[in-house]
Backbone bond lengths (Angstrom), bond angles and torsions (degrees), N, CA, C in turn:
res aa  C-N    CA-C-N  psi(-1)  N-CA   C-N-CA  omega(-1)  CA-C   N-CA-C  phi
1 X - - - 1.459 - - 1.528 111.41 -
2 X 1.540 117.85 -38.19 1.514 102.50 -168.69 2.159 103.37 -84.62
3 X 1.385 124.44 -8.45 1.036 112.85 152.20 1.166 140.23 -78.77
4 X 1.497 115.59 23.01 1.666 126.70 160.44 1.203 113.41 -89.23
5 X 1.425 136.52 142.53 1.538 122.62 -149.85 1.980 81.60 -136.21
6 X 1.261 79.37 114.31 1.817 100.62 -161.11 2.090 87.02 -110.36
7 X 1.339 131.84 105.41 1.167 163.47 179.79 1.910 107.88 -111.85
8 X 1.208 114.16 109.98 1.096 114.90 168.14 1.703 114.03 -97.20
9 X 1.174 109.20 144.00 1.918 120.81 -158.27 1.052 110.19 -151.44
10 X 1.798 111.05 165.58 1.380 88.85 172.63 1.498 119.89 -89.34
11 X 1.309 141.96 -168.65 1.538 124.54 142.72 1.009 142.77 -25.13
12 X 1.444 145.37 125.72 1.175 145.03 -136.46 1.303 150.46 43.60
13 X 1.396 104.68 13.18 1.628 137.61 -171.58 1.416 115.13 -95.56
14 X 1.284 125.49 109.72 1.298 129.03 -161.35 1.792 89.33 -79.66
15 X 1.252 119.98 118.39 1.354 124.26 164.36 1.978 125.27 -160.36
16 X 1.413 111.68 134.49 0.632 107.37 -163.39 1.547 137.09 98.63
17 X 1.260 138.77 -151.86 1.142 142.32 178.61 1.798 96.27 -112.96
18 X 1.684 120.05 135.17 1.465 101.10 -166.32 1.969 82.11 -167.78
19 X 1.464 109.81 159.73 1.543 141.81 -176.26 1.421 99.54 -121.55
20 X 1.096 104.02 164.77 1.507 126.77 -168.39 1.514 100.77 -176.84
21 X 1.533 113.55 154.02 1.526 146.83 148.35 1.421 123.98 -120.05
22 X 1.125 116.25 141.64 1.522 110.77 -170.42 1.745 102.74 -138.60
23 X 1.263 112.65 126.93 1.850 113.05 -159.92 2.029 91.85 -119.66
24 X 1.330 120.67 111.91 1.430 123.02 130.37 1.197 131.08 -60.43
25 X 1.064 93.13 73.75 1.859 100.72 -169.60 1.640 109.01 -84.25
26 X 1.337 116.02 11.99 1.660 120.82 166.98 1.473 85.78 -102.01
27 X 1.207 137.04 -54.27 1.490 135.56 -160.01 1.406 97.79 56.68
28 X 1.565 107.95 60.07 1.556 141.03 138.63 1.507 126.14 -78.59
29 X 1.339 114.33 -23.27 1.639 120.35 175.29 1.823 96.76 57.17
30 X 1.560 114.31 40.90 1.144 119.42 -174.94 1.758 111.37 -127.16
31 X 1.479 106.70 -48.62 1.158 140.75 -133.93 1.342 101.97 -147.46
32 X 1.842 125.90 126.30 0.926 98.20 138.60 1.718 87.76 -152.25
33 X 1.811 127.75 -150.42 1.186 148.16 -163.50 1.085 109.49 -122.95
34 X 1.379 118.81 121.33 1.793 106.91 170.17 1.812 110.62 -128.49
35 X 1.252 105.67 150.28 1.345 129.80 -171.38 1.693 106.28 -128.64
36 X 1.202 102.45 119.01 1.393 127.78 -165.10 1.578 108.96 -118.29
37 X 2.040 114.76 144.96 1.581 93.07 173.53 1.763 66.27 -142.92
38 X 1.459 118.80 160.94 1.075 156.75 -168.88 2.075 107.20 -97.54
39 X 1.061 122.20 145.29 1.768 96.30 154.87 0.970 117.31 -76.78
40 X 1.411 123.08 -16.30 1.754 109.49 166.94 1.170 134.54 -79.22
41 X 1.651 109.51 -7.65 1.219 114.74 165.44 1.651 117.10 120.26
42 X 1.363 102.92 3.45 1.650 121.54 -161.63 1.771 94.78 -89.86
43 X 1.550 112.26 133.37 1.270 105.21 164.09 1.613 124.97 -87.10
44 X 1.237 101.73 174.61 1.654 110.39 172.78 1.164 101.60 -160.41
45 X 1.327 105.62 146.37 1.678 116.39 175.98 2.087 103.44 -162.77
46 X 1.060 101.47 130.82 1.767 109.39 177.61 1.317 105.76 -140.01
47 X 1.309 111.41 178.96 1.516 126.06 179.97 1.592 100.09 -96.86
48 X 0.885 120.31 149.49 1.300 127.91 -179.81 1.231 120.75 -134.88
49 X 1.771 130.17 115.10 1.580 131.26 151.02 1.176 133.97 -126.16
50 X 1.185 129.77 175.23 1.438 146.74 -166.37 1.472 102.60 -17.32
51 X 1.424 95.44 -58.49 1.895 113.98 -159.69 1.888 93.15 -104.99
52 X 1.061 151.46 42.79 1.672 147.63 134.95 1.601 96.79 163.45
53 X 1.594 83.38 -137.52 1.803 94.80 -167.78 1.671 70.60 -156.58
54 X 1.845 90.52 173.19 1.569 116.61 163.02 1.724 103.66 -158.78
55 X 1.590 83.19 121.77 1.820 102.79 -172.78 1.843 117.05 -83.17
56 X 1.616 91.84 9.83 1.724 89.64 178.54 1.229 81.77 -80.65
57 X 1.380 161.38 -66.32 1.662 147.86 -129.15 1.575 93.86 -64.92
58 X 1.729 86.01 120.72 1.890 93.36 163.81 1.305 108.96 -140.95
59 X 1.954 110.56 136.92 1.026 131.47 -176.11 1.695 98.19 -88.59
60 X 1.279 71.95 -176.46 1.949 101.52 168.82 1.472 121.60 -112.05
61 X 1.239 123.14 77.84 1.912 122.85 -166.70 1.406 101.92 -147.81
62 X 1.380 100.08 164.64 1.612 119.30 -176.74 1.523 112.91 -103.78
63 X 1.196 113.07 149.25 1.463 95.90 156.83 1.794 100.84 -174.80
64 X 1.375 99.22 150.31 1.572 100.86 -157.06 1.858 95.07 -124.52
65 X 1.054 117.65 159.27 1.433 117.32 153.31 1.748 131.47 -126.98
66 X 1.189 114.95 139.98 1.600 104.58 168.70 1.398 113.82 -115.62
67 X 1.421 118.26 173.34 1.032 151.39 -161.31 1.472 133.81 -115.85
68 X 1.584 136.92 81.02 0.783 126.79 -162.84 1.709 122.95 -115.41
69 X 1.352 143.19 -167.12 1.725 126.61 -170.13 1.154 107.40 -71.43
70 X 1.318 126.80 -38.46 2.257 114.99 157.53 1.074 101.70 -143.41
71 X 1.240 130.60 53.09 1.980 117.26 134.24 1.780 103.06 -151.17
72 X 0.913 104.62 174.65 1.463 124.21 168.70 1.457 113.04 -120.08
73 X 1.448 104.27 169.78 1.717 110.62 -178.59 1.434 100.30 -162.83
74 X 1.185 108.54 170.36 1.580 136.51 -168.46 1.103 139.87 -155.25
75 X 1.292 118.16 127.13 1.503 122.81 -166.12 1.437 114.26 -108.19
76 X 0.956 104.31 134.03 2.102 120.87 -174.59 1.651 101.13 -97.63
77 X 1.457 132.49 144.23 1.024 122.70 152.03 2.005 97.56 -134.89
78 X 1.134 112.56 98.52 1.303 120.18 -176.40 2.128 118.25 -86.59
79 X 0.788 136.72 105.95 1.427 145.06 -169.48 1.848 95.32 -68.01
80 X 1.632 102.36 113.26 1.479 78.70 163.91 1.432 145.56 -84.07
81 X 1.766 95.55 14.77 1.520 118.04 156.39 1.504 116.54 -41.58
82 X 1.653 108.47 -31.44 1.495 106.00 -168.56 1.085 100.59 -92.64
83 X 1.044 159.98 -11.54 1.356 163.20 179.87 1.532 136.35 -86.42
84 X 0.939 133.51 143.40 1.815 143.26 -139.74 1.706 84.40 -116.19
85 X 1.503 131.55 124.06 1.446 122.77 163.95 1.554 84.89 -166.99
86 X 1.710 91.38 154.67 1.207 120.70 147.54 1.611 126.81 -47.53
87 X 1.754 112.74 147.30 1.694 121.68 158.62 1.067 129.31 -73.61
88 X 1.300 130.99 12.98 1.130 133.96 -159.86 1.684 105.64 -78.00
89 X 1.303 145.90 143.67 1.420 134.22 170.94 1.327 116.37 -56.10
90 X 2.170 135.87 -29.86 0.834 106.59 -137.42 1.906 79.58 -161.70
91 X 1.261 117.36 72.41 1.253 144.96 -157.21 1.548 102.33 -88.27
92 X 1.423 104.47 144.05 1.806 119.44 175.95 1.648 110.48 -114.37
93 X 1.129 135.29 87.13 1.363 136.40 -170.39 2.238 103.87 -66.11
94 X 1.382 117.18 164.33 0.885 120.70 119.98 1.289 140.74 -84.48
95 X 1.484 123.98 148.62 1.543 127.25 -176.98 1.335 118.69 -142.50
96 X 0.845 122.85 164.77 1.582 136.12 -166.21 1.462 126.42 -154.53
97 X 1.038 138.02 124.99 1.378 107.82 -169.70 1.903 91.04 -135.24
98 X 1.371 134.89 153.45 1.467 133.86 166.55 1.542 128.34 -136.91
99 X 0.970 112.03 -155.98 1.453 113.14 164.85 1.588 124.02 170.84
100 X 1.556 135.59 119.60 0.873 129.46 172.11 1.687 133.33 -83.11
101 X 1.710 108.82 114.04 1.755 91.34 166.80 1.283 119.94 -105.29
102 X 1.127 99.44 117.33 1.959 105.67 175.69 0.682 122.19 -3.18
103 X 1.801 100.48 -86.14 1.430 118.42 -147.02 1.853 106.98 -83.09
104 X 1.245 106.34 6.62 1.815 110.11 -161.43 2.007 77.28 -107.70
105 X 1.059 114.51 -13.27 1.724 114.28 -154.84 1.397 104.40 44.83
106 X 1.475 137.56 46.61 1.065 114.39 -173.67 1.852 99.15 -125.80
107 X 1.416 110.56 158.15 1.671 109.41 -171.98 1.658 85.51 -136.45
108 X 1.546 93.78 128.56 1.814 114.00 163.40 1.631 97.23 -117.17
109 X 1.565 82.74 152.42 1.688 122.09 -169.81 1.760 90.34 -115.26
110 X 1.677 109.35 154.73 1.059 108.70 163.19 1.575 103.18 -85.94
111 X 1.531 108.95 -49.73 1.623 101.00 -176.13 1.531 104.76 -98.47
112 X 1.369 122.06 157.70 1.451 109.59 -174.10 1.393 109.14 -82.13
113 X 1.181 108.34 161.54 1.560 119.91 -175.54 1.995 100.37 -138.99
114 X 0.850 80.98 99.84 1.373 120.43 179.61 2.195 115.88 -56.23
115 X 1.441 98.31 101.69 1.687 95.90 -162.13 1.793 116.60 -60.53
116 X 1.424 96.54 -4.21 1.519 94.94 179.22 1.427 106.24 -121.20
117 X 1.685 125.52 24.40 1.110 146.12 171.17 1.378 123.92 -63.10
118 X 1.259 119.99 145.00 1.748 119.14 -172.67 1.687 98.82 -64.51
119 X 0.877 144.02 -32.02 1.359 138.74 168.17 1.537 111.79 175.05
120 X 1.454 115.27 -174.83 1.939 120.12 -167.10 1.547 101.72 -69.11
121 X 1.408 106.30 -53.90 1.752 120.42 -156.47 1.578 87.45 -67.56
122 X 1.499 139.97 -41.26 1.088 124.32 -138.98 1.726 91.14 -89.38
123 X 1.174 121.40 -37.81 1.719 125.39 159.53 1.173 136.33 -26.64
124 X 1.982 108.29 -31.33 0.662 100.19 -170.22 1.730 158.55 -93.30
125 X 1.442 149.29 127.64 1.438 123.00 -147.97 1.301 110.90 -51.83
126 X 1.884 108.48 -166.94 1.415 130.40 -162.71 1.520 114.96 -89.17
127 X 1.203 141.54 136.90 1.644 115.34 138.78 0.999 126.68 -124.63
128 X 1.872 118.95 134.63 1.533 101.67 -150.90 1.216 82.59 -112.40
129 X 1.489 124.48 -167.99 1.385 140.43 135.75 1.809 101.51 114.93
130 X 1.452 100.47 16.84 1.651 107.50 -171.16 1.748 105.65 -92.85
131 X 1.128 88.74 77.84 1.592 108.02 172.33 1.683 128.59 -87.35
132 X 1.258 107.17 135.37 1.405 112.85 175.91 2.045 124.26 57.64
133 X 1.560 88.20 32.62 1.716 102.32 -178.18 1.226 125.37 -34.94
134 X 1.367 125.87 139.92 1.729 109.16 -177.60 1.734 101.50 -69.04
135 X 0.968 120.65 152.96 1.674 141.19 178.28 1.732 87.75 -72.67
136 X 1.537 106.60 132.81 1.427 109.73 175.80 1.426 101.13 -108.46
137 X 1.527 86.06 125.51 1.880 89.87 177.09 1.821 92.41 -130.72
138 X 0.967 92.18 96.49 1.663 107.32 -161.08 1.731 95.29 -88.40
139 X 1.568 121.94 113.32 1.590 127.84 163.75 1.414 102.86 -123.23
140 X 1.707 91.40 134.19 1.872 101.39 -179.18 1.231 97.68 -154.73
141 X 1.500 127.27 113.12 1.248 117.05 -174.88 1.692 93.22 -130.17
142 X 1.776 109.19 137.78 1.493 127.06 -163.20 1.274 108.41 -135.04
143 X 1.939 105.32 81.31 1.532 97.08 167.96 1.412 121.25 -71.88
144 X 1.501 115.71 -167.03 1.410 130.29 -176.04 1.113 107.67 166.79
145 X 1.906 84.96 133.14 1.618 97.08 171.70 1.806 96.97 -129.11
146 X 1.803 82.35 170.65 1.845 81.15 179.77 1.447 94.53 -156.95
147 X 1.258 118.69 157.14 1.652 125.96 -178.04 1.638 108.17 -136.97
148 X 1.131 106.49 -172.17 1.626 111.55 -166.50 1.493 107.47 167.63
149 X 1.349 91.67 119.84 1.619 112.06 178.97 1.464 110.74 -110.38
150 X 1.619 114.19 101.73 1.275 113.13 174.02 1.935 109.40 -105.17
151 X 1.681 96.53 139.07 1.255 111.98 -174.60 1.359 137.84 -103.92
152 X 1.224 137.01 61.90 1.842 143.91 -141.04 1.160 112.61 -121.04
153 X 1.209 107.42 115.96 1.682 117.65 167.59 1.310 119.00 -29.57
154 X 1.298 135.83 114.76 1.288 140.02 -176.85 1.608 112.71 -61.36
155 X 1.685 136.87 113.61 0.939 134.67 -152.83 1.675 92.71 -120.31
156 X 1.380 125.32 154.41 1.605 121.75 -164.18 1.963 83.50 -106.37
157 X 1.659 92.97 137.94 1.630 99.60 -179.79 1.657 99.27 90.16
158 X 1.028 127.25 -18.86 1.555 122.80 -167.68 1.195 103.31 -92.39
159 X 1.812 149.15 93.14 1.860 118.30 -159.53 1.808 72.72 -99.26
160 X 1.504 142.03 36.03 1.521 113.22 172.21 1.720 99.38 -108.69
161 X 1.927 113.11 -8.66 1.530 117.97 -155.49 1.513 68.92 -121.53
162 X 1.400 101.03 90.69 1.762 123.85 139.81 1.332 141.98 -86.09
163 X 1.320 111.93 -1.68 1.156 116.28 -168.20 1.721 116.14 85.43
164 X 1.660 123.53 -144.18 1.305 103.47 169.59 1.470 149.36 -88.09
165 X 1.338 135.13 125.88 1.348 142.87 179.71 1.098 132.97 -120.95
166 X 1.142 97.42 141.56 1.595 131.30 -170.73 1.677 111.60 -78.31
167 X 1.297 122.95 118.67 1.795 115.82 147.24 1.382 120.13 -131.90
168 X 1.149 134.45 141.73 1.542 145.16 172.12 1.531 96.22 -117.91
169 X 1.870 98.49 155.20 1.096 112.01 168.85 1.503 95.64 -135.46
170 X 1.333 119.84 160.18 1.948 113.46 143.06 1.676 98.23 -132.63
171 X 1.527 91.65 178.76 1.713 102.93 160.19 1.463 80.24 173.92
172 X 1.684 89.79 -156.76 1.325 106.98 -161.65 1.546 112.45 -166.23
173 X 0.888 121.95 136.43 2.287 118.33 -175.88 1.351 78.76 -115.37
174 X 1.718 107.10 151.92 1.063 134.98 170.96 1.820 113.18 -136.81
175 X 1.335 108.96 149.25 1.474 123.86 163.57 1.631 113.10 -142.40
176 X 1.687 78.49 131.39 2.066 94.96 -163.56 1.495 88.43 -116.84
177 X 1.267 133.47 109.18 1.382 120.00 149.94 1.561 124.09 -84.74
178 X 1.577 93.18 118.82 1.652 111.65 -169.63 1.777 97.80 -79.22
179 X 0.923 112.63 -73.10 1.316 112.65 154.99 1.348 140.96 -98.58
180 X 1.544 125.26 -175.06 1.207 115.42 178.18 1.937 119.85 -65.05
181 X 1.452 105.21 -34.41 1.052 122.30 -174.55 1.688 115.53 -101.95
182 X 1.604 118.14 12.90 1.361 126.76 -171.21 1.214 92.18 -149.81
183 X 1.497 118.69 134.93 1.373 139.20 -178.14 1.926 109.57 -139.24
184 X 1.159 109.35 102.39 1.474 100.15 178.40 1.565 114.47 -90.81
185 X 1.265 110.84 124.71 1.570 127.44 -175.66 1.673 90.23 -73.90
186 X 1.476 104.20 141.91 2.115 89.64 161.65 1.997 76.25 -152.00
187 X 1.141 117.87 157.74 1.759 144.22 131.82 1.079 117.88 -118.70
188 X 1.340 103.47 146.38 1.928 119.12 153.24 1.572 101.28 -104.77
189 X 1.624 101.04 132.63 1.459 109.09 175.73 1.525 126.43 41.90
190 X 1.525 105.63 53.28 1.576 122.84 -171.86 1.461 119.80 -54.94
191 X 0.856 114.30 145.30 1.465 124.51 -165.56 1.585 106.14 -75.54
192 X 1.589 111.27 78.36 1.571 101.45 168.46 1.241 143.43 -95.72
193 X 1.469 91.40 52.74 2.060 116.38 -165.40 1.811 69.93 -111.14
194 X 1.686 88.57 172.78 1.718 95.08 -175.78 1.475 97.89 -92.13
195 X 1.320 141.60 155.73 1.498 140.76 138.77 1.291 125.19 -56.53
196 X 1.433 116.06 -41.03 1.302 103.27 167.96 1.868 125.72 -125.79
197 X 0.910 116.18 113.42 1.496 119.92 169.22 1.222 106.60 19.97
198 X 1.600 120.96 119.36 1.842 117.58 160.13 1.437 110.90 -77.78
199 X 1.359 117.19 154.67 1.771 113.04 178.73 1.735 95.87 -70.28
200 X 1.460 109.44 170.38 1.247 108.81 175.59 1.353 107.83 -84.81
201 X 1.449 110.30 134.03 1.917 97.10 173.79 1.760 74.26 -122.79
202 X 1.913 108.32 166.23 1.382 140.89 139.18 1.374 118.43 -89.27
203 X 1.003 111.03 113.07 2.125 94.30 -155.52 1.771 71.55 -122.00
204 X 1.598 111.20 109.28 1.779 119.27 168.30 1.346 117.96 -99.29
205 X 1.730 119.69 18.74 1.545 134.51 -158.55 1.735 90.29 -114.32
206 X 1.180 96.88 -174.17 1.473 126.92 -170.87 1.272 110.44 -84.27
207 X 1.710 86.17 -45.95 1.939 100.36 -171.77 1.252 108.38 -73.51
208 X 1.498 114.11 155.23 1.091 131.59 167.88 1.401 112.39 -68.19
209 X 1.903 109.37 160.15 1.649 95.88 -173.08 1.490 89.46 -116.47
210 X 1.441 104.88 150.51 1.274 115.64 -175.23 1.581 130.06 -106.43
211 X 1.527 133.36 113.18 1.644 119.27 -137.94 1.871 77.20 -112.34
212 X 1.120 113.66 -177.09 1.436 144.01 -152.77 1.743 83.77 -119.95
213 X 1.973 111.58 131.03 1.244 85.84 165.15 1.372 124.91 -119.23
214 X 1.377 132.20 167.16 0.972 128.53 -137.86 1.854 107.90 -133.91
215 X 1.361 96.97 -37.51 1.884 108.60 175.95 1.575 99.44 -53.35
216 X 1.473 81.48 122.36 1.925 88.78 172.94 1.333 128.97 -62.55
217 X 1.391 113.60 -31.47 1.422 95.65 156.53 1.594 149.60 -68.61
218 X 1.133 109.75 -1.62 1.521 131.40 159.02 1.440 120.20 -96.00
219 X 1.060 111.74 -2.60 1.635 105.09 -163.47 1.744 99.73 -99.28
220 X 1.642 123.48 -37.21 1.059 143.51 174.18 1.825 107.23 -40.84
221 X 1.120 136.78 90.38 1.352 142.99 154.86 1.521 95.35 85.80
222 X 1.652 106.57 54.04 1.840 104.43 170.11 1.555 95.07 -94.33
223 X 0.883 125.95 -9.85 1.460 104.10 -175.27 1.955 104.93 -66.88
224 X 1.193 120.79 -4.16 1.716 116.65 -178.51 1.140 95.06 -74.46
225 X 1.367 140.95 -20.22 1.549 143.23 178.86 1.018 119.34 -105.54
226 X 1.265 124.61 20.01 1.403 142.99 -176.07 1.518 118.43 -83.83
227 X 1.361 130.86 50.66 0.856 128.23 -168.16 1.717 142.28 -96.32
228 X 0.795 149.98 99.43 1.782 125.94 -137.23 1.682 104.46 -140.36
229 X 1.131 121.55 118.49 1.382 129.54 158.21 1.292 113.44 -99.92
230 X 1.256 119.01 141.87 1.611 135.58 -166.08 1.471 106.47 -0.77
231 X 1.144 110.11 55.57 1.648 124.07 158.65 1.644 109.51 81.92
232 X 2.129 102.18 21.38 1.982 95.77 158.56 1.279 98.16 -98.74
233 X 1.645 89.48 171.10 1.146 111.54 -168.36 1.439 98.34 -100.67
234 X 1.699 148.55 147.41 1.493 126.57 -175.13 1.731 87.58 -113.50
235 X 1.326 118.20 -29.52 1.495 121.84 176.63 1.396 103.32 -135.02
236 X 1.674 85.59 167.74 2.021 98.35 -154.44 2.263 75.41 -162.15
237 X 1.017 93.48 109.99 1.557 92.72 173.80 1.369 93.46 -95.49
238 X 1.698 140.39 -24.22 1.697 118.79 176.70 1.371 111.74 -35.36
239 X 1.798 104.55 -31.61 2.113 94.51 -157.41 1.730 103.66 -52.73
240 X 1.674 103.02 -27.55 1.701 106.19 -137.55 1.466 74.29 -70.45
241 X 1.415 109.32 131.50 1.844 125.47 145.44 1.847 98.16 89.03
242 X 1.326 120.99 14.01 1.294 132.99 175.76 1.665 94.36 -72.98
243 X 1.592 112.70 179.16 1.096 151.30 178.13 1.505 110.07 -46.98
244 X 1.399 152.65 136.30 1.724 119.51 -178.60 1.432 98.38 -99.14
245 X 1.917 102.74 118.72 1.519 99.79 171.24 1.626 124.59 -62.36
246 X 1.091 135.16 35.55 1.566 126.88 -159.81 1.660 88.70 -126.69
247 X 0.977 137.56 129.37 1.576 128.74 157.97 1.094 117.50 -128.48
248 X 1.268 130.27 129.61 1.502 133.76 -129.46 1.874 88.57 -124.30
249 X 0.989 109.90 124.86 1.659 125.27 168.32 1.246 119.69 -17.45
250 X 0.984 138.06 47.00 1.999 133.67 -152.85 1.879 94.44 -130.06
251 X 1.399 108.04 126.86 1.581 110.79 160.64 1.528 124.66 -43.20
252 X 1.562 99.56 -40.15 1.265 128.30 -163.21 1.448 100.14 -108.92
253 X 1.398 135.41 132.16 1.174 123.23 128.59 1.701 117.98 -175.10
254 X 1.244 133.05 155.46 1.532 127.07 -175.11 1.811 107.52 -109.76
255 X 1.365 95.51 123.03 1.608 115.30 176.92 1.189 102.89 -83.11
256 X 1.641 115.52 133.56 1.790 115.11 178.09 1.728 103.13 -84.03
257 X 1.116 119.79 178.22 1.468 108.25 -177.71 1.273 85.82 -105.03
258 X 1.483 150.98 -26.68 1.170 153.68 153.80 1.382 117.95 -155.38
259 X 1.976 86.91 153.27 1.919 103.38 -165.34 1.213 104.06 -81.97
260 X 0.832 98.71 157.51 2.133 117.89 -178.79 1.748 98.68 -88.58
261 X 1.003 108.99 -171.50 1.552 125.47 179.47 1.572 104.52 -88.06
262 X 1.570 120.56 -18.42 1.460 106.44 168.81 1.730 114.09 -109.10
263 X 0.833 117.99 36.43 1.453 136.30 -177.43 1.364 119.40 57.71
264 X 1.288 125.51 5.88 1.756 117.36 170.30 1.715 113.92 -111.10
């Protein structure tokens, strides 16, 4: 027991000694889902392909661990609400299964994955016997509102330094699964403030700095825009609803920290 290296983290933080399953549930050898438990008990779950992963994708699942005189174990309870599959009655998944031990630095695969291999997902084994799947008719609807009280000395000649003001926003992201294998994303008035905290950068260059994104409604099937020649980028969805780089010659004027969907 005391050589299990039990690290508490936040979500999505590879730490410690930790299990995982990973399901191609298109059985594309492209694509698949992974679900992660920590020994401390922390989850993880990302999208996973050929060429990396991305740890903004978050499901909805459980998963618990116990503790026994020298090993630990872990329990998954995965919704196949969260999951991308075919209608077919009588389906062949990919699967994967791993595990990290710390202190050995060492990582086992159930099937091998091969270091000079076309990629992880494409490695990976079969699972048959997935008969008669429930039909995913996946509904999740995530309003939000947010307010903000800004407070400024009233300056004479200034009509933007009023003293105090008020703004509200609402909206709402939605997911409709039309089919099992089609999910339509829709919002009204999407939330293009970030959800979670950017790290601090000092960026003293020319270039722009580039953040990871994280708003769920963009994050859902960005890899179709995923495009990269010798390391450009051809799309960058942070710009949409960012800061407006243009600043126009005025004595006077107030910069939004970001545009809404109707441009102010």
């Amino acid at each position: 027991m005391k050589e299990i290296t039990k690290r508490l983290a936040r979500r999505d933080t590879y730490s410690g000694d930790l299990v995982g399953i990973q399901f191609d549930s298109y059985f594309d050898h492209r694509t698949a889902f992974e679900f992660d438990m920590t020994s401390a008990g922390q989850k993880i779950d990302c999208w996973v392909s050929n060429d990396g992963w991305d740890l903004n994708w978050n499901a909805v699942w459980y998963g618990k661990v116990a503790y026994e005189d020298s090993a630990w174990t872990a329990e998954l309870q995965i919704p196949l609400s969260q999951l991308r599959y075919g209608s077919a009655p009588d389906q062949v998944w990919g699967l994967n299964s791993w595990r990290l031990i710390d202190r050995l630095h060492e990582e086992d695969h159930w099937n091998l994955i091969a270091n000079d291999g076309t990629g992880q997902v494409y490695t990976f084994g079969e699972l048959h016997g997935l008969k008669g799947l429930k039909k995913n008719r996946r509904f999740e609807i995530a309003p939000y509102t947010s307010g903000r009280i800004t407070n400024d000395s009233v300056v004479a000649g200034n009509p933007f330094a009023r003293g105090t003001r008020f703004k509200s926003q609402v909206g709402l992201d939605a997911k409709i699964g039309i089919t099992n294998d089609f999910t339509l994303d829709a919002t009204i008035n999407p939330d293009f403030g970030q959800v979670e905290a950017d790290p601090s950068v000092m960026n003293l260059t020319a270039f722009e700095t580039f953040f990871e994104e994280k708003r769920p409604f963009f994050t859902e099937g960005k890899d179709i825009f995923d495009f990269t020649f010798d390391a450009d980028r051809l799309f960058y969805s942070r710009r949409i609803g960012h800061s407006p780089s243009y600043i126009p010659g005025y004595d006077t004027m107030r910069m939004p920290e970001y545009t809404t969907i109707g441009g102010h």
